[in-house]
C-alpha positions in Angstrom: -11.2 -33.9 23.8 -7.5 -33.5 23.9 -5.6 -30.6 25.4 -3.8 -28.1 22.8 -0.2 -28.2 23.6 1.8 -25.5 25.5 3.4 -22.9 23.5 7.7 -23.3 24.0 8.9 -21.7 27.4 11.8 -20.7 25.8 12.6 -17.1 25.4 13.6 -17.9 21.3 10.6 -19.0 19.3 11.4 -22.2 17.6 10.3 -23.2 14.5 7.6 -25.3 15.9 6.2 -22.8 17.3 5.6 -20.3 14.2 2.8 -20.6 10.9 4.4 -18.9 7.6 2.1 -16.2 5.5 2.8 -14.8 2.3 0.6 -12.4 0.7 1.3 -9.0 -1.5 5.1 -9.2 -1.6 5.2 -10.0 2.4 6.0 -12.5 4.8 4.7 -12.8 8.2 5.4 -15.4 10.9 2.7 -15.8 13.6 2.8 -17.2 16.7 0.9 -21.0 15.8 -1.1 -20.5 19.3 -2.2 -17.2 19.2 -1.7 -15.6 16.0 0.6 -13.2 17.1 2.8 -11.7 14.6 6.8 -12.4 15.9 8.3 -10.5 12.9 7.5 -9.5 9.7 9.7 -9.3 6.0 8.7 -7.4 3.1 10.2 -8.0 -0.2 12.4 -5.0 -1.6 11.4 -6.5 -5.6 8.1 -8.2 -6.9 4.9 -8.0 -6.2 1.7 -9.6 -5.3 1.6 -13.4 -4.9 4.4 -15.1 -2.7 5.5 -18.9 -2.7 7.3 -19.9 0.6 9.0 -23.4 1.2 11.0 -24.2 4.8 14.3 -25.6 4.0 14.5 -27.2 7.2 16.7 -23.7 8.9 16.0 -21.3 5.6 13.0 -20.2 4.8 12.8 -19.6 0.7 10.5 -17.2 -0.6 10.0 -16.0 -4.5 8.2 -13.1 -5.5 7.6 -12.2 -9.3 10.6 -13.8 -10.3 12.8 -12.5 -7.3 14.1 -15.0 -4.7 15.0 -14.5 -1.1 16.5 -17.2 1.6 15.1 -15.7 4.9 16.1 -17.2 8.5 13.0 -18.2 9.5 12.8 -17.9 13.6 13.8 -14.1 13.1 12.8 -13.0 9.5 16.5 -11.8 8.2 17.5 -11.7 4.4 20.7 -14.5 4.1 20.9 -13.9 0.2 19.1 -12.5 -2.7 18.9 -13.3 -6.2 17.3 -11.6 -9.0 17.7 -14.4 -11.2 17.9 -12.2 -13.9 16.3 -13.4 -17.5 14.3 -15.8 -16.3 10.9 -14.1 -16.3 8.3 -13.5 -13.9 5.0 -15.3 -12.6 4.0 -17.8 -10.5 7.0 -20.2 -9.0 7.3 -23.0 -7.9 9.6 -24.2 -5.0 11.2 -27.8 -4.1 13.8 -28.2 -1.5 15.4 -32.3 -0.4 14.3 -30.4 3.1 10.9 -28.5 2.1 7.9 -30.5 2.3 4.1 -29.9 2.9 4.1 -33.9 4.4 3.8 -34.5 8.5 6.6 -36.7 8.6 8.9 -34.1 6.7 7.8 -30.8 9.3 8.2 -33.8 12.0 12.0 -33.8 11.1 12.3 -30.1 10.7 10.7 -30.1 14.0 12.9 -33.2 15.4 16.4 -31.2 14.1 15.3 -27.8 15.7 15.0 -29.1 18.9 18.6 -31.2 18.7 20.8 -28.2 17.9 18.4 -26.2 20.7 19.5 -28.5 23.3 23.4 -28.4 22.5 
């Protein structure tokens, strides 16, 4: 049976080190290797069910209609937008950077790591 991998030794988590949950107008970043929560985000508009896409170093979330850009190692708000008229319910999210694919998180991964060792 193979080994699990080490968690980073760094003192930053890096994004390959964290799983993304979204439930009841929050977001919550664990640690992927023991489930500990490194920070948590709760939405100041919307409720109930939350989308999430990484955009590679921005973490999109909608709520209800309401969408945040979050950094995603930390849990900050960049921006907000209300985007006012457009309705509310379930959305769906599609970054170039976003995807669900290994080879796409693979690159996310691949990039962290670059501008962590500069």
């Amino acid at each position: 049976m193979e080994k699990a991998p080490n968690r980073s030794t760094r003192s930053e988590p890096l994004l390959e080190d964290l799983v993304f949950v979204g439930f009841n107008r929050r977001v919550i970043a664990l640690d992927r290797y023991d489930g500990r929560i490194i920070w948590e985000w709760r939405a100041s508009k919307g409720s109930g069910f939350v989308a999430i896409v990484l955009d590679g170093d921005r973490l999109i979330v909608s709520v209800s209609g309401y969408t945040y850009c979050l950094d995603p190692l930390y849990g900050q708000e960049v921006w907000f937008n209300e985007l006012k008229g457009m309705g509310i319910g379930t959305p769906s999210l599609v970054t170039l950077r976003g995807s669900s694919d290994q080879a796409g998180a693979a690159a996310t991964v691949q990039q962290q790591q670059q501008r962590a060792a500069t």
